[in-house]
N, C-alpha and C positions, 0 to 999 in steps of 0.2 A: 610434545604438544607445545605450539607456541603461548605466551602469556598473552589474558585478554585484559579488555579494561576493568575486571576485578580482582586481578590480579597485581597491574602495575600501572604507573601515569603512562609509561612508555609503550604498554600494550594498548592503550588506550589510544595513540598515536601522538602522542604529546610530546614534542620537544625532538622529535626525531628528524636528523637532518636531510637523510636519503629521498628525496622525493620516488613515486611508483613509476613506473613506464607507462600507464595508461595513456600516458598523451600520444602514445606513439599511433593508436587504435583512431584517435579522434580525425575527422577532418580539418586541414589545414586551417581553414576560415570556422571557426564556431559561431554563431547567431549568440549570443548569449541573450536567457530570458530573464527581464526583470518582470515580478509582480508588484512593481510600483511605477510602471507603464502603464500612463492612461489609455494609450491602444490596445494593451495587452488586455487590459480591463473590460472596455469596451468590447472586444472579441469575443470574450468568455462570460457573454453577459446574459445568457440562455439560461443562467440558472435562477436567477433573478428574476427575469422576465416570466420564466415558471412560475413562482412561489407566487409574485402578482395576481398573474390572469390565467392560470389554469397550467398542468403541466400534461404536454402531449405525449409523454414518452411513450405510457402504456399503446395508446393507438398504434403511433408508428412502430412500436417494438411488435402488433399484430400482426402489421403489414408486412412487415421485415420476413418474420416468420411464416406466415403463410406461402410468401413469394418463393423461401427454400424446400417450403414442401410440396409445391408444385412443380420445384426442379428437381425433384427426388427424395431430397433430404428425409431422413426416420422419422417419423412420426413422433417416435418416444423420445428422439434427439437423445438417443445414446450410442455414445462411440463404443464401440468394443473391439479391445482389443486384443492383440496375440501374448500376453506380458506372461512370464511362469509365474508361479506363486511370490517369488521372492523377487523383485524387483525396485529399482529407484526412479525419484524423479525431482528436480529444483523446483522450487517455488518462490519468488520476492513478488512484490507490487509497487505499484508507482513509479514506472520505470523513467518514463522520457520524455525528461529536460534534453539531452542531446547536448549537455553541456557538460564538466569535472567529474559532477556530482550523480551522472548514468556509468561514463565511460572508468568512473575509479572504481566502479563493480565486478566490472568486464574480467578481468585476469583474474582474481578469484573465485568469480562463480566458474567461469571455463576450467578453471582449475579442479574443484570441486566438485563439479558438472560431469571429471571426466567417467564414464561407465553406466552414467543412469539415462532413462529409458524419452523420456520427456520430460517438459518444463513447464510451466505452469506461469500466467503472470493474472496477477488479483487485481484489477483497477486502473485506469487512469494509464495506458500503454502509450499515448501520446498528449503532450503539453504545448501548446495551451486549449488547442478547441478539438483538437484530433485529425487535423487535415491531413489530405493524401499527400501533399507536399512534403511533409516532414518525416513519411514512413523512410525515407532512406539513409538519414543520417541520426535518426532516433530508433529504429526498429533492423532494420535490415543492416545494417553497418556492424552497429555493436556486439549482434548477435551470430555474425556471420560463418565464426568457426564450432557454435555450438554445433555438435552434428546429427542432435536427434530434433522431435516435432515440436512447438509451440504454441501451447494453446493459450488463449485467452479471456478472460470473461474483461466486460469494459465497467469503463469507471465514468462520473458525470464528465470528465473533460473527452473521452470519445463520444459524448453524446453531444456536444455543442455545435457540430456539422451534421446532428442526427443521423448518427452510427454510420454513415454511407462509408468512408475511408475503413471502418472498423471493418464493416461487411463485405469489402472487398478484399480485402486482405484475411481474415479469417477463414469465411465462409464462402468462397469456392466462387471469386470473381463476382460476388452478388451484383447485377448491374443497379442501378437508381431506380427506386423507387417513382412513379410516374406522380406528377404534382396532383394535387388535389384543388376541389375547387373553391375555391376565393370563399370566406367566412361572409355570411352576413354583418353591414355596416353595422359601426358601433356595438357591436359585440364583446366581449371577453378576447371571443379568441378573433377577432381582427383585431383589435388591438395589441393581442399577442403577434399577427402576422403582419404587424410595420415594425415591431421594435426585432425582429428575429435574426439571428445570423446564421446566414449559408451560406456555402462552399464557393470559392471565388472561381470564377468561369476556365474551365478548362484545369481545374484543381488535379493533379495527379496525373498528368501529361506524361511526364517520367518514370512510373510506377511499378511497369514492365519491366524495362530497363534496369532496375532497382532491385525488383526480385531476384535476380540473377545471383545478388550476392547470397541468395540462401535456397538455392536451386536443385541440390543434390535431391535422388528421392527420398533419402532416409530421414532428410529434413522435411515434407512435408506433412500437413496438417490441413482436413480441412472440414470445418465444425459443423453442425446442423443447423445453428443463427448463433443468438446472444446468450441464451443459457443453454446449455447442456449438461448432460452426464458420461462419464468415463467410467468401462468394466474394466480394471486393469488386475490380474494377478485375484488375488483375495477380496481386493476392496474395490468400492463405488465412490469417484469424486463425482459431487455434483458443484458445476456452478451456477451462480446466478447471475440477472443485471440487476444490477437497481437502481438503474436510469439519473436519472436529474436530482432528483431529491430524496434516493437512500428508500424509495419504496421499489415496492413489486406490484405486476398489475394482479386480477383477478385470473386471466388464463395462466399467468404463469405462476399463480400457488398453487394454482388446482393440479398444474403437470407437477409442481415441488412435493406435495403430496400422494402425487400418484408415485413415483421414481423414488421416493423416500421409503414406499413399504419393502417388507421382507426382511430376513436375519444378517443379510450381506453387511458388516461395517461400513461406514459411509464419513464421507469426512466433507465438509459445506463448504463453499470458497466462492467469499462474496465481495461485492465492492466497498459495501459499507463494513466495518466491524460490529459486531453483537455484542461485544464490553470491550470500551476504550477509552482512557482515562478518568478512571475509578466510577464511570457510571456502567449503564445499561441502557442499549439501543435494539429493540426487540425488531426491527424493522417490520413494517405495517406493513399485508397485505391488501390492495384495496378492496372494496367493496365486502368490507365485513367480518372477510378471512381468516382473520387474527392475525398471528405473527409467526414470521418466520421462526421465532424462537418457540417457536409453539409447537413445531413441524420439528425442530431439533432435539428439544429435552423430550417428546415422547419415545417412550424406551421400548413402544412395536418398531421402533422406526433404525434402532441401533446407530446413531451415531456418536462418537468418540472426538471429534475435534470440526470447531468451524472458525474458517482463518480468513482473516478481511486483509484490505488495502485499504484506500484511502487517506489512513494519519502515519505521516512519513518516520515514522519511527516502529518500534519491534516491543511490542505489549504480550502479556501473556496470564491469562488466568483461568486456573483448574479447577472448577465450578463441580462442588457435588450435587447430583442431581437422584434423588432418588437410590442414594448408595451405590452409585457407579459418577466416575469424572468423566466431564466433558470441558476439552482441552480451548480453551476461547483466545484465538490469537490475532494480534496485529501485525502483518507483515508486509508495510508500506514506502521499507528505505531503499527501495529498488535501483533509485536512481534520481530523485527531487531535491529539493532543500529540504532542510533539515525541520520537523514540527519539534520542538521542544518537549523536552518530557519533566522538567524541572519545574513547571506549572501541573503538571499531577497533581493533586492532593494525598493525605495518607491514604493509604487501601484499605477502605471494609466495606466487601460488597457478596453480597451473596454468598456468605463465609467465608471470601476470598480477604486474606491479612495481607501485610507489609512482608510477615514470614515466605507468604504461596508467592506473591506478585514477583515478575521479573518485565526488564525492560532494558530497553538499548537505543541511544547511550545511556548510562546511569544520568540520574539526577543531575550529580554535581559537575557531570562533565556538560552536561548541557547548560545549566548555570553560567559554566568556565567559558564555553562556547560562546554564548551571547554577548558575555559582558564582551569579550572582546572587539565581537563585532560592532557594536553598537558604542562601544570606548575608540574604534576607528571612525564608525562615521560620525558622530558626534563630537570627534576633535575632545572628546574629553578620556583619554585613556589612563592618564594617573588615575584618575578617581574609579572609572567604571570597571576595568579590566581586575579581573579576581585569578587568582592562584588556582588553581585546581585543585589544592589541600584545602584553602579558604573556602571555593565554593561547596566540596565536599563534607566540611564542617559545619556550614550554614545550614544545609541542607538536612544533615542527621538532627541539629538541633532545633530544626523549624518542623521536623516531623517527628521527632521523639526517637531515634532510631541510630539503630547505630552504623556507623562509614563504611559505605561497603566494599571501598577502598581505604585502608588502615593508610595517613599518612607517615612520612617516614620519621617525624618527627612533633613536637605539639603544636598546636594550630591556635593563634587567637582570631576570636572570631568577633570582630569589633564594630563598633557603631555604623562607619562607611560600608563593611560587608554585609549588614543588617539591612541597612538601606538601599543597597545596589540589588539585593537578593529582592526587595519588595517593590522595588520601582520594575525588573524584569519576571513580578510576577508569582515568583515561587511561594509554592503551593506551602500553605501554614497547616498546624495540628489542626483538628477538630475542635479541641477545650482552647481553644485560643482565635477562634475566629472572632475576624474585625469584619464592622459592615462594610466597609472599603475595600476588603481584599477581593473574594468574588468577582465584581466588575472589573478590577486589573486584572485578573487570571482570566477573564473573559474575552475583555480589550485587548490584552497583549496576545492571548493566542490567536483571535480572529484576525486581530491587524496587524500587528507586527511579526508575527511568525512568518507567514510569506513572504517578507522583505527578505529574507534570510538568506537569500545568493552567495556563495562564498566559491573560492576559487582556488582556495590554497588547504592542504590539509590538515586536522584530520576534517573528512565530512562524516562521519559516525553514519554508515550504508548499512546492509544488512539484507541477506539471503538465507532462505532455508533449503536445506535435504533432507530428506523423507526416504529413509530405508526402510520396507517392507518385507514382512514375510507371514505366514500364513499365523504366527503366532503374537505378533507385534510390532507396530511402525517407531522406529525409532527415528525421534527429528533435533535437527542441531538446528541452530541458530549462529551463522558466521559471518565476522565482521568485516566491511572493506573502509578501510581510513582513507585511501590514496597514498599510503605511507608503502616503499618497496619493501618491509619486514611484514609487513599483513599480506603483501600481495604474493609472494616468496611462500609462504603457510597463513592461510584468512583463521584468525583466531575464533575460537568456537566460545562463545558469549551464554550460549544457555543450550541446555541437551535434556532431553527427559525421553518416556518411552510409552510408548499408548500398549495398553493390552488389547487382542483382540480377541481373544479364548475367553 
């Protein structure tokens, strides 16, 4: 087994010279995305526009729906398939920038990928607003030699074209939804409908064309809308959408409920995460419903793990619930920039410790990551740029805990390390909170974490497998740096094992 980053710096991808082959996969010309592009901003500015003046996701996501169940689609929107008891299937999230930090995935999940059954992606499949334009060298490109089905649940950036690109591609050619009629003046939602962005005329021209690269029949896949459920083998995936702003509407808690009963294992796979960075996000059903998480820890309802995208990095907390664990993960490094994980705070959440918690990159390597970055663009890199022992160190003594990487020799951890560790936000103890820190760990992750484009290795990526059998799902967590020693063997970063007996 190769060594991961809690093993070595070098497993970590640190200092290794070899760069990966991924670039051979990419297209020539790559668009690279900044999220510090006023257009880019401007584009993706549907979520915003929501939170304002109303969010329409729920309607359209009816509309959506309705329109495939009158082209046949189940009722019950569940797939069922031929799978035997024992079978596998990939899973990551947030896959497609279509830039380093998708295509440095590629060769180790194809690696990893090779024997299991389908794939799975949680959130956010195309950046930045989800258009048809981009499924080819962000979805159909990269994917092209995987040779089993791919399903999806969408994340708020396939919602900023309102799912249309998504639902064509997923859900079995869905054509466009026919326009609606014009909102009463000075309304909520007319003013929702001048700030709105749609799909630029003639979006997806090439899309046909496109598919071809993932045209075999064994590759396809085609879903009943935006959430659904999978019988595969022993167990029930269900996913969900949860549109614009991380809810669900009213019909679709009540199908989450219906599809939830019975003793079958089930495992949730949503766009939001349900505990991610030491809190608790129970996502809100509207109209009353309660919460998703409401629908999960009931123990009529058996399920054992529910795995979000969204926050580009690999969280994980084993939540006891009533004398049985239910597995709460994040798995969002699919393929984006990188969300920092060195603004976590210490874990205690729902009995979940620092001891249960796992995460990827570690702390200190995300610490090590920034400063550097930001000691480049800031033209200040004596000062900002930390050691990976350094930020390691900082980081165990700013959370009480000990290095989860041992460095190889003693570390002082000095006043400039104290400081660069607090200006990029890292997360302090509990008995040591300043009123100041808070709004930097807030600040820094809303704003400055999406600057975080990088192009050179490692990008600290991250994919799951999920091996099944009628007794227990066992899931790894494997890492992709961009480094050709990860991509050669993707180092397994964290492994546990679900009971399903």
């Amino acid at each position: 087994m190769s060594e991961s980053s809690r093993d070595t710096a070098a497993g970590a991808g640190w200092g290794v010279a070899e760069p990966g082959e991924y670039k051979r996969l990419m297209p020539s010309k790559v668009q690279r995305l900044s999220w510090l592009n006023p257009r880019t901003l401007w584009a993706a500015r549907n979520g915003v526009v929501a939170s304002w003046f109303g969010d329409p996701t729920g309607h359209t996501r009816s509309r959506w729906v309705a329109q495939r169940e009158a082209a046949g689609a189940p009722a019950d929107k569940v797939i069922r398939r031929a799978d035997p008891e024992r079978f596998s299937f990939m899973l990551m999230g947030d896959t497609g920038e279509g830039d380093d930090s998708q295509y440095a995935v590629v060769p180790g999940f194809l690696k990893i990928g090779r024997g299991t059954d389908f794939a799975v992606i949680a959130s956010d499949v195309i950046y930045p607003v989800g258009s048809a334009d981009d499924y080819g060298t962000k979805f159909f490109r990269p994917y092209q030699d995987y040779p089993a089905p791919i399903y999806a649940v969408p994340g708020n950036h396939d919602w900023y074209e309102d799912l249309g690109a998504f639902m064509r591609v997923f859900c079995g050619d869905a054509p466009a939804l026919p326009r609606e009629a014009a909102p009463r003046p000075f309304t909520r939602a007319w003013m929702r409908s001048l700030l709105w962005h749609r799909p630029r005329s003639g979006d997806g021209r090439h899309l046909d064309e496109e598919r071809r690269l993932r045209s075999a029949p064994e590759q396809q896949a085609v879903q009943p809308g935006p959430y659904w459920a999978i019988d595969a083998g022993p167990l029930r995936i269900i996913g969900i959408d949860t549109g614009l702003l991380g809810t669900i509407d009213a019909e679709q808690g009540a199908w989450l409920r219906e599809v939830s009963q019975g003793p079958r294992p089930k495992i949730l796979v949503t766009g939001s995460p349900l505990y991610v960075d030491g809190e608790h996000h129970p996502c809100t059903i509207e109209g009353g419903g309660g919460t998703v998480d409401d629908i999960v820890r009931d123990p009529a309802h058996h399920y054992v793990a529910a795995i979000g995208g969204d926050i580009h990095n690999y969280q994980r907390y084993p939540v006891q619930v009533e004398g049985r664990t239910i597995q709460y993960v994040v798995s969002g490094g699919g393929g984006a920039f990188m969300h920092a994980t060195h603004t976590i705070p210490r874990v205690d959440i729902a009995n979940v410790t620092e001891k249960d918690f796992r995460c990827y990159p570690l702390r200190g390597d995300s610490l090590a990551f920034y400063s550097r970055l930001y000691g480049r663009r800031l033209r200040l890199r004596r000062f900002f740029t930390l050691t990976e022992a350094e930020a390691m160190a900082v980081i165990a003594e700013r959370l009480g805990i000990q290095p989860t990487r041992t460095p190889g020799g003693p570390v002082r951890v000095t006043r400039r390390v104290r400081l660069v560790a607090s200006l990029l936000g890292a997360g302090g103890r509990p008995d040591r909170t300043s009123r100041f820190r808070l709004p930097v760990r807030k600040i820094y992750t809303q704003l400055f974490s999406p600057s975080s484009a990088t192009y050179s290795p490692p990008f600290f990526k991250s994919f799951l497998r999920l091996d099944v059998s009628p007794e227990a799902v066992r899931v790894r967590c494997f890492a992709a740096t961009g480094n050709r020693a990860q991509e050669i063997e993707p180092p397994v970063e964290d492994e546990f094992v679900i009971a399903l007996t």
